[in-house]
N, C-alpha and C positions, 0 to 999 in steps of 0.2 A: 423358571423352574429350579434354580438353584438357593440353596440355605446355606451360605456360610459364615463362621464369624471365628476369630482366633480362640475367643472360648468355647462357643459350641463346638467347634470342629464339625458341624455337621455335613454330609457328603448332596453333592447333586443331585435332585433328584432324575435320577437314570429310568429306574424304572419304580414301581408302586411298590412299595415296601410293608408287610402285611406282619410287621412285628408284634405290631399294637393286637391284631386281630388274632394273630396263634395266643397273646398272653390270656383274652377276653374271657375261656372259660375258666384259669383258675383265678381270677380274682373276682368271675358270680360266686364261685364255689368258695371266697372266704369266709363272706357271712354266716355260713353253714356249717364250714367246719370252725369257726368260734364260738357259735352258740354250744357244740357239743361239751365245749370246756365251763360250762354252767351248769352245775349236776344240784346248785341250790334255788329253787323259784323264789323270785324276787317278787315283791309286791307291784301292783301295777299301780297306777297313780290315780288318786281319788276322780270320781266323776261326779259333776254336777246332776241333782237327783231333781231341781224343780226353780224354789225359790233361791234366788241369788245368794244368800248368805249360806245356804245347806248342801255340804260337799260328804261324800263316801269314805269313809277312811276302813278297808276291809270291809267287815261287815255291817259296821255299825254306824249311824248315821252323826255326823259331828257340826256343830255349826260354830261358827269362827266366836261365840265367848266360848264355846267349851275347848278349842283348843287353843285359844289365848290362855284359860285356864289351866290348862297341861302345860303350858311355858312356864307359867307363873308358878309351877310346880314341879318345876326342871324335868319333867319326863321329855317334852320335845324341846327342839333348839331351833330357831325360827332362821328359814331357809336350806333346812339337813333332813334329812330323809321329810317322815307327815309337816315337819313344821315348814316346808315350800309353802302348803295349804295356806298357813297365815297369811295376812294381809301385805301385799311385797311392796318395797318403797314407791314401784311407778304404780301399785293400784290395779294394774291391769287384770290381775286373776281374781279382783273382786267384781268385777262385771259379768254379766249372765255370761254363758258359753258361745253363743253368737256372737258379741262380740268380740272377746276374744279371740276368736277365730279372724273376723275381718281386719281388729287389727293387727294379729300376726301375719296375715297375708300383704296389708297394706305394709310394712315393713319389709316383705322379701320382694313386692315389688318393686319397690324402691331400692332396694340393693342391688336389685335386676340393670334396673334404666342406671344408676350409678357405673355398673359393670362396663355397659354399652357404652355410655358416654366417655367413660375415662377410655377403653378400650379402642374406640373409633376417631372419633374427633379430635379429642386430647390429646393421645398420643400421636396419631399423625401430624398434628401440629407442632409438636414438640422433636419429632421423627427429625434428627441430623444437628438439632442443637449441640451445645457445648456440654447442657449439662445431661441431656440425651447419651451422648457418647458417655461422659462421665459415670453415671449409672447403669446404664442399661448390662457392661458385662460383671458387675456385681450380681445381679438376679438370681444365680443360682446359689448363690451362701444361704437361701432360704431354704436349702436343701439340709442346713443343720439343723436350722427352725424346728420345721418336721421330723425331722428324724431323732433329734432330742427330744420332743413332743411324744411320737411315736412308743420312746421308751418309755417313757414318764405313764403311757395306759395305764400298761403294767403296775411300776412302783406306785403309782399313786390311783390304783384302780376305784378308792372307794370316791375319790375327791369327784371323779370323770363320769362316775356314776351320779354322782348326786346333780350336775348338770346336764343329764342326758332325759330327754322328756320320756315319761311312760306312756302306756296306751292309755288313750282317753284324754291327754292334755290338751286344752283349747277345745275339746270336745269335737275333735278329728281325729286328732295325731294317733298315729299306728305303727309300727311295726313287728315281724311276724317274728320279731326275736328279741329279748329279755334287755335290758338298758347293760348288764355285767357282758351279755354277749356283744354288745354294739359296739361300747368302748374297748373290746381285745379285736376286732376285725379291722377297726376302722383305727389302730394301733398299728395292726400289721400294714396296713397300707399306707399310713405316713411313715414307716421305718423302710419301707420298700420302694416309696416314690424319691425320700429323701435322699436315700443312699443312690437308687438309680441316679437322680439328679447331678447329685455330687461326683460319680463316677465318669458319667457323661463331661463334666466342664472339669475334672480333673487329669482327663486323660488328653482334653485338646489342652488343657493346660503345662502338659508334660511332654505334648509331642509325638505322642500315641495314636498311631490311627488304629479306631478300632474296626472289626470286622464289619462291612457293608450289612452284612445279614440282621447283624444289631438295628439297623435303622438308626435313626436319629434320636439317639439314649436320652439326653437332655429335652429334646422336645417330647418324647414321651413320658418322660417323666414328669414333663409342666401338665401335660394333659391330665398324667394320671392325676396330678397335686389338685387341678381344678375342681375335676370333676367329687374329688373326695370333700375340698372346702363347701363346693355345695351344699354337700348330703352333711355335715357336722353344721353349717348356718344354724341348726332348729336350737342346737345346744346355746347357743351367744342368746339365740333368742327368748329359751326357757329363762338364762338364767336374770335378765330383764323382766320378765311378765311375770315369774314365782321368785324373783332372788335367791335363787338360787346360787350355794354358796360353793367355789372353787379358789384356795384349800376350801377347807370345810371349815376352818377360826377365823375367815378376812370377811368382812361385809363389802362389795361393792357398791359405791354411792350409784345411783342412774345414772350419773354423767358419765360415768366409768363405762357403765355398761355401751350406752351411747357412739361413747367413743369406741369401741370395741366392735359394733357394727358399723360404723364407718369404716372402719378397715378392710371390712371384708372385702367390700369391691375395689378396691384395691390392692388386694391378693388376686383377686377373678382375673380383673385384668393384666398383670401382670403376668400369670401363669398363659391366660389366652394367648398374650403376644408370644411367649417361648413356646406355645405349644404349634405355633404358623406350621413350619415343616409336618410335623405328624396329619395335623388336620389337611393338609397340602396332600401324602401321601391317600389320607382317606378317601377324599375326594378323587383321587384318582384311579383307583381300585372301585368306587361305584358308579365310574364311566359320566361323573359331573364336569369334567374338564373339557 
């Protein structure tokens, strides 16, 4: 029952520490109070009306020569706001809505079982090597990662939007709040988990013990970090399936993109393993132990 380590400084767990659980209601309530700082409606993202090649754009129905033809007449810029709709290097958003859907799904499963496997196996077998130690109290410098990330919503809000999927993408995808409000919430919460992080492995870095009531700063913070890389996955994945473009002037090749969701589960796991103590804590506040 004990979590300690010269970076985390984390404290024994003595009794169930219910930090995580006092912060829960204001980070439902970010989404909500982000969306309110959207006072302009955003377009939602075309939807598939029938035949494979014929997509919604607004009102009006568009099939992929007429806005090939719009490109070729510099009104859209292929992968930036309508021009995603274009035909994107891996192909993927030229396929009926079905599939599309199956294979964005086939993709997050696969980043799933990556998660577990690096998460369990891998790392327990690595668990006490040389270059195990070497690394492992590095982990939290990801805490810049994010938190420069975090800022960047903000400064580069139009960039963050244009990879962030509307309703209707893959002929699922939802959410009950605008893509401008997604990227300012889910801003606040890598600026918030980042700096937690950093705070946490800065203060056992300095010697500082922090208040017990804090909990385990740094493992809460990997939690928070996890579960937000999650919920941003759909973005790595739009911008693969529509190329979508982040700047708005670099084209990513698919290899890129590719490479870009490899990574992901190894942030998962990574954040899993620092988040032990908190999850450690949960389970013991819902009498699992």
């Amino acid at each position: 029952g004990k979590f300690s380590s010269p970076l985390f400084g984390d404290k024994p767990a003595e009794a169930p520490r219910r930090s995580m659980l006092r912060a829960l209601p204001l980070l439902l309530a970010l989404p909500r109070a982000a969306s309110s700082l959207c006072v302009t409606p955003l377009r939602t993202s075309p939807k598939w009306i029938g035949a494979p090649l014929l997509r919604r754009a607004g009102t009006a129905t568009l099939s992929i020569a007429e806005l090939e033809q719009r490109e070729r007449a510099g009104e859209i810029v292929a992968g930036v706001g309508e021009g995603r709709e274009l035909p994107s290097l891996s192909g993927i958003n030229t396929l009926p809505a079905p599939l599309q859907a199956l294979t964005v799904v086939a993709i997050s499963a696969a980043i799933g079982g990556l998660t577990v496997a690096l998460a369990g196996p891998v790392f327990d077998a690595a668990r006490g090597s040389g270059l195990w130690q070497l690394s492992r109290p590095t982990w939290p410098l990801l805490g810049f990662i994010y938190l420069a990330a975090g800022v960047a919503h903000f400064t580069e809000a139009e960039g963050f939007e244009n990879i962030t999927p509307p309703n209707g993408t893959w002929g699922f995808w939802y959410t009950p709040f605008s893509p401008r409000a997604n990227v300012y919430w889910t801003g606040v919460v890598e600026i918030f988990g980042g700096a937690w992080m950093l705070f946490g492995a800065g203060a056992a870095l300095a010697g500082i013990a922090l208040p017990s009531s804090l909990g385990p700063v740094t493992s809460d913070a990997a939690l928070t970090l996890f579960l937000l890389t999650v919920l941003v996955t759909p973005a790595n994945l739009y911008a693969l399936t529509h190329n979508a473009k982040f700047p708005l002037t670099v084209e990513t090749p698919v290899i890129g993109h590719a490479v870009r969701l490899l990574f992901q589960p190894v942030l998962l796991a990574m954040f899993w393993e620092m988040a032990q103590p908190t999850l450690f804590d949960a389970k013991a506040n819902l009498g699992l132990l």
